[in-house]
C-alpha positions, 0 to 999 in steps of 0.5 A: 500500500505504501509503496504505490502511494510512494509510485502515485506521488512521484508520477504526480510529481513527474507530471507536474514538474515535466508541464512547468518544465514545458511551460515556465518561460522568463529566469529563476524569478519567473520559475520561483512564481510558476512554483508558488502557483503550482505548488502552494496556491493550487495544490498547497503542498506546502505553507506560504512561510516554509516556501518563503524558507526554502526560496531563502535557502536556495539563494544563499547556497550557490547554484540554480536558486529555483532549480533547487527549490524545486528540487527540495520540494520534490525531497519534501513530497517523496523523499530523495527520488522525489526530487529526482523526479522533480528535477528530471520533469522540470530540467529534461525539456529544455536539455532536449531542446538546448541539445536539438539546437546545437545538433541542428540549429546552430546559429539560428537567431532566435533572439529576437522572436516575436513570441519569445517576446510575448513570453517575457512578457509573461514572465512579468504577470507571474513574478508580479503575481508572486511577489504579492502573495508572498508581501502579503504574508511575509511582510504584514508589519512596517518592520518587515516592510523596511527590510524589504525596501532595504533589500530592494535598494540594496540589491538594485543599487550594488549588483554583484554576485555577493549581493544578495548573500549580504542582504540575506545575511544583514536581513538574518542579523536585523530580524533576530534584533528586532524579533527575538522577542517574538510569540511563535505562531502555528506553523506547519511541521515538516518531516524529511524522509532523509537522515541527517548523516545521508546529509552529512555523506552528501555535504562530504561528497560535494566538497570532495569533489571540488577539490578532487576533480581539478587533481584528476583533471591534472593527471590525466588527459581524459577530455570527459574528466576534464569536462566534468571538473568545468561544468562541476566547478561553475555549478558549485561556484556560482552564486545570483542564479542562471544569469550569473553561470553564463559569463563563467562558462564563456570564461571556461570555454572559449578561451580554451578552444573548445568553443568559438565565440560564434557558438557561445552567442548563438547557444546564449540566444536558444537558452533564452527562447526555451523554458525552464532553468538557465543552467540547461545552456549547459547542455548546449555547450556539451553537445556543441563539444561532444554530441548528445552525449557531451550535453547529458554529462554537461547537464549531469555536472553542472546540476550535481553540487545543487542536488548535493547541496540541497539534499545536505542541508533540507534535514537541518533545516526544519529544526532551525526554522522553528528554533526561536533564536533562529526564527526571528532571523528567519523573518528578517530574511522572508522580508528580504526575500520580497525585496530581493524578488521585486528587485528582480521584478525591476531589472531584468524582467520588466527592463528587458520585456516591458518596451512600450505602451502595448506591453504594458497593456498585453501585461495588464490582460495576462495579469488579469487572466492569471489572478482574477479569472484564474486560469491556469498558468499554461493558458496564459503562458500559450496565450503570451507566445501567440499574443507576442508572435501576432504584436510583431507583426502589427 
């Protein structure tokens, strides 16, 4: 009995997370809101302040922030393969498709594409979407309000990949200042089906990798080890999310020959028009260099310190959020984590889609059709393309 309750939840978490995979267009912070959608409005698998902890988790540790997040939701629901369904539904369709480009449509300009346009555009309703449900409970008083303008300027005002690790990290400090004192509320418990010691041998497995790979790298000339050691180490290394790994992969390949400039640019402009995470562009690298089988090791490596990282810290995690020397950090960093996403909201996602007074208004509707008509996410995602591809042609 328990084991095909264990089957029915990774199918439904497969068939989820493979349908925001095909549909979750706009970066990490569009990925974070079609999350908030699916998981805590619709299905409500888990409570508003344990997503807003878990989204604050992902973007301290280095790696895909929403990848993880999703990843650690899978974890959540059915254990250690269920977040390897989660992972394999959401990542595998623009890992197919980034692969399909490189074999078949290098240098292809999509770029500038109507309905990739329409798509961004998109990504501004969900983001705006999210960030209201999430300010409407995680910053109900004028405190925590300021520390969500204190983020936003921050974040706005010092761009860097460090940025958001401060902010976090100051937010943590002032909330424990200013909340120790703090009744503690009802909140959900959470249970996760991994032990601590699992924990600690994937934590351990992280950090040695880091360090062993770059000495293998050294004593043989196998290209596959020495592949997987450049695609480990950006994934380890990267902090601020998708948009961050692209110019050290750049730095990684294409002095070094493996890759011209040409073909950089070109898989920069198909990693843009696919959905789900930045990261896949790796895939696009691999198989530019090695085939299909070069972009499955590419995205294999690039995506395994985030697996390990959030497999090593989701055990301790629910014990510190409830302990009450921690919880009122935990609060300051939930009022960060709404400015930190409005800052986003800013720049790049409403700087790079909204251009004129048609997107705005088109904005407007999709915004309409996603919280007062509440249609489902992928309606309106469909009807942004087809709306993008037919505003470029008036």
């Amino acid at each position: 009995m328990k084991t095909s309750r264990n089957l029915k939840s990774l199918i439904e978490i497969l068939f989820i997370s493979t349908r925001l995979g095909l549909t979750s267009f706009g970066g990490p912070v569009a990925h974070l809101g079609y999350f908030h959608e699916e998981y805590v409005r619709r299905r409500k698998w888990m409570d508003e302040k344990s997503y807003a902890d878990l989204v604050a988790l992902c973007q301290f540790l280095p790696g895909p922030a929403s990848s993880q997040v999703g990843m650690g939701i899978g974890i959540m629901r059915a254990g250690v393969l269920g977040g390897i369904v989660s992972f394999i539904g959401f990542t595998l369709p623009s890992v197919i498709a980034l692969i399909l480009f490189a074999i078949i449509l290098q240098g292809l300009d999509v770029a500038d594409a109507g309905w990739i346009h329409g798509l961004k555009i998109v990504a501004v309703a969900v983001v705006a979407h999210a960030i209201l449900g999430m300010a409407k409970k995680l910053t109900p008083d004028l405190k925590r309000k300021a520390i969500a303008l204190f983020a936003l300027v921050v974040i706005l005002l010092w761009q860097t990949a460090f940025s958001q690790i401060g902010v976090i990290l100051l937010s943590a400090f002032i909330g424990f200042l200013i909340f120790k004192q703090h009744q503690p509320d009802d909140e959900a418990r959470i249970d996760f089906p991994i032990s601590r010691r699992f924990a600690l041998i994937c934590l351990s497995l992280f950090f040695g990798l880091l360090i062993l790979l770059p000495f293998l790298r050294g004593l043989t000339s196998l290209e596959w080890i020495a592949l997987f050691d450049s695609f480990y180490r950006s994934g380890s290394l990267v902090f601020g999310g998708g948009h961050v790994v692209l110019p050290l992969l750049e730095r990684e390949f294409v002095p070094t020959g493996w890759l011209t400039e040409e073909a950089f640019l070109a898989g920069y402009g198909a990693a843009q028009a696919v959905p789900g995470p930045l990261f896949t562009f790796a895939a696009y690298i691999g198989a530019v260099i090695n085939g299909w089988q070069g972009g499955l090791l590419a995205t294999f490596a690039i995506f395994l310190p985030a697996f390990l990282l959030i497999l090593g810290t989701l055990p301790f995690w629910d014990s510190l959020r409830r302990n009450p020397k921690i919880k009122g950090a935990l609060m300051g960093v939930n009022a960060a984590v709404v400015g930190i996403l409005i800052a986003a909201f800013y720049h790049p996602i409403w700087t790079s889609s909204i251009l004129t007074p048609q997107d705005f208004a088109f904005a407007a509707i999709l915004f309409s059709m996603l919280v007062f008509w509440k249609l489902p996410p992928w309606i309106v995602v469909v009807t942004g393309a087809v709306g993008g591809l037919v505003m470029g042609f008036i």
